[in-house]
C-alpha positions as CSV (number, residue, x, y, z in Angstrom):
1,X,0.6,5.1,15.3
2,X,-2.3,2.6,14.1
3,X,-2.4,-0.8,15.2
4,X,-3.8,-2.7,12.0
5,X,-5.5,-6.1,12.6
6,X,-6.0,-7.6,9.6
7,X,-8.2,-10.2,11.2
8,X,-10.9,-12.0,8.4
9,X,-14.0,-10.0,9.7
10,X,-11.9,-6.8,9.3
11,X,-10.9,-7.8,5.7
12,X,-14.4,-9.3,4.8
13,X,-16.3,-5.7,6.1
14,X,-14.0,-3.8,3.7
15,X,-14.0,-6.0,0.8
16,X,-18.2,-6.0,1.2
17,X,-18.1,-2.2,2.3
18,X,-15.9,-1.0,-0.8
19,X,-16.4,-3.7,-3.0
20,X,-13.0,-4.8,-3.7
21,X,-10.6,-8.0,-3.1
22,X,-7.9,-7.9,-0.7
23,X,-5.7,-10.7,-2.3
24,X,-6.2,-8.4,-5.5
25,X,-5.3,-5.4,-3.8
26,X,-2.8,-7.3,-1.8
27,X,-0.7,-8.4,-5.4
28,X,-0.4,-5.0,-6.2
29,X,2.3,-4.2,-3.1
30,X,4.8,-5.7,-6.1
31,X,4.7,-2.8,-7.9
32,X,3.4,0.9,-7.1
33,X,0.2,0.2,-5.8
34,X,-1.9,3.3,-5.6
35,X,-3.3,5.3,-2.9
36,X,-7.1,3.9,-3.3
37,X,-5.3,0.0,-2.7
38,X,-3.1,1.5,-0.2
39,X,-6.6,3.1,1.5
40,X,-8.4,-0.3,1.2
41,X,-5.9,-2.2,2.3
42,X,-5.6,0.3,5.5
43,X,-9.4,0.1,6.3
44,X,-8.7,-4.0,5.3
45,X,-6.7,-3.9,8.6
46,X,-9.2,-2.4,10.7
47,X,-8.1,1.5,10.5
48,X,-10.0,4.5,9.1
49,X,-9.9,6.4,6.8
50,X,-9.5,10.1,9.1
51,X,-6.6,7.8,10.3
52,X,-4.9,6.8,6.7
53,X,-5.1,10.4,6.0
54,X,-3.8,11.3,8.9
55,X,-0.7,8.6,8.3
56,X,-0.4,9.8,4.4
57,X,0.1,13.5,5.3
58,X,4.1,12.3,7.0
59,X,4.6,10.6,3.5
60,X,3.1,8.0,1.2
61,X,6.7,5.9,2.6
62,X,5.1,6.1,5.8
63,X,1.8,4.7,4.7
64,X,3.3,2.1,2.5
65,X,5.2,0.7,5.6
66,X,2.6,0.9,8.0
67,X,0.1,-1.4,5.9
68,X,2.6,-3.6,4.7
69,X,3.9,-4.1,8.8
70,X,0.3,-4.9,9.5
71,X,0.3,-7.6,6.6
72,X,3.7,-9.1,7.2
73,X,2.6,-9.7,11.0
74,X,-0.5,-11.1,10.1
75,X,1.7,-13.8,7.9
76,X,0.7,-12.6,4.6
77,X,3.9,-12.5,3.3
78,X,5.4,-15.5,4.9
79,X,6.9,-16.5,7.7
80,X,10.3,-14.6,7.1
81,X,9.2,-11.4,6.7
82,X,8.2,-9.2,9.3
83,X,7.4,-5.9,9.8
84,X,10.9,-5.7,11.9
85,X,12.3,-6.5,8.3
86,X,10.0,-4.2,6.5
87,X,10.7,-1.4,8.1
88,X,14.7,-1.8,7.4
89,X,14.4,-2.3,3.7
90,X,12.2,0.9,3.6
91,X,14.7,3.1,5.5
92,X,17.9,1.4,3.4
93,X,15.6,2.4,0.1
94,X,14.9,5.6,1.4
95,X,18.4,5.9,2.5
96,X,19.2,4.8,-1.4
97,X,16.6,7.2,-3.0
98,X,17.7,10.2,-1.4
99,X,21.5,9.9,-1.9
100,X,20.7,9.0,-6.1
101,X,18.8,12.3,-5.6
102,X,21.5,14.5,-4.1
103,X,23.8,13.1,-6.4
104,X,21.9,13.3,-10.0
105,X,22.6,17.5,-10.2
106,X,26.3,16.9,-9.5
107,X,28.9,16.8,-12.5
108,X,32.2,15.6,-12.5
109,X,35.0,18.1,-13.3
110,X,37.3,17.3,-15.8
């Protein structure tokens, strides 16, 4: 696992480097961000990119949680969320997504 330091050299070398904002690309974790923000936001923290494809091949999930750990730590996201908390809301929603899954070909009998 990657150790993300999302230190402000780190941040300013990628927003000069790839020519993007990390606030910007920070406000898109409210939605679905896409995998070019969730890549910038990984280098952002001082990872590469051999490492977030590394990390994306065991699931964008796993991706999505690692980078947003790395933020929440850094106190990004305030002082109540953590990557502790993070990482149990993605494992409840996962949880939540696959059991709506399993259950969306099923039919009641009448």
């Amino acid at each position: 696992m990657v150790q993300l330091n999302y230190k402000a050299s780190n941040i300013a070398k990628a927003e000069k480097e790839m020519g993007e904002s990390f606030f910007g690309a920070l406000s898109t974790l409210n939605s679905t961000p896409s995998v070019s923000a969730l890549l910038f936001l990984f280098i952002a923290g001082g990872g590469s990119q051999d490492e977030f494809d590394e990390l994306f091949k065991q699931g964008v999930d796993k991706a999505m949680v690692e980078v947003m750990s790395g933020i929440a730590d850094a106190g990004f996201l305030g002082k109540t969320v953590t990557s502790k908390t993070i990482r149990a809301e993605m494992a409840k929603a996962m949880d939540e997504a696959l059991a709506a899954s399993e259950n969306s070909g099923k039919t009641k009998n009448a």
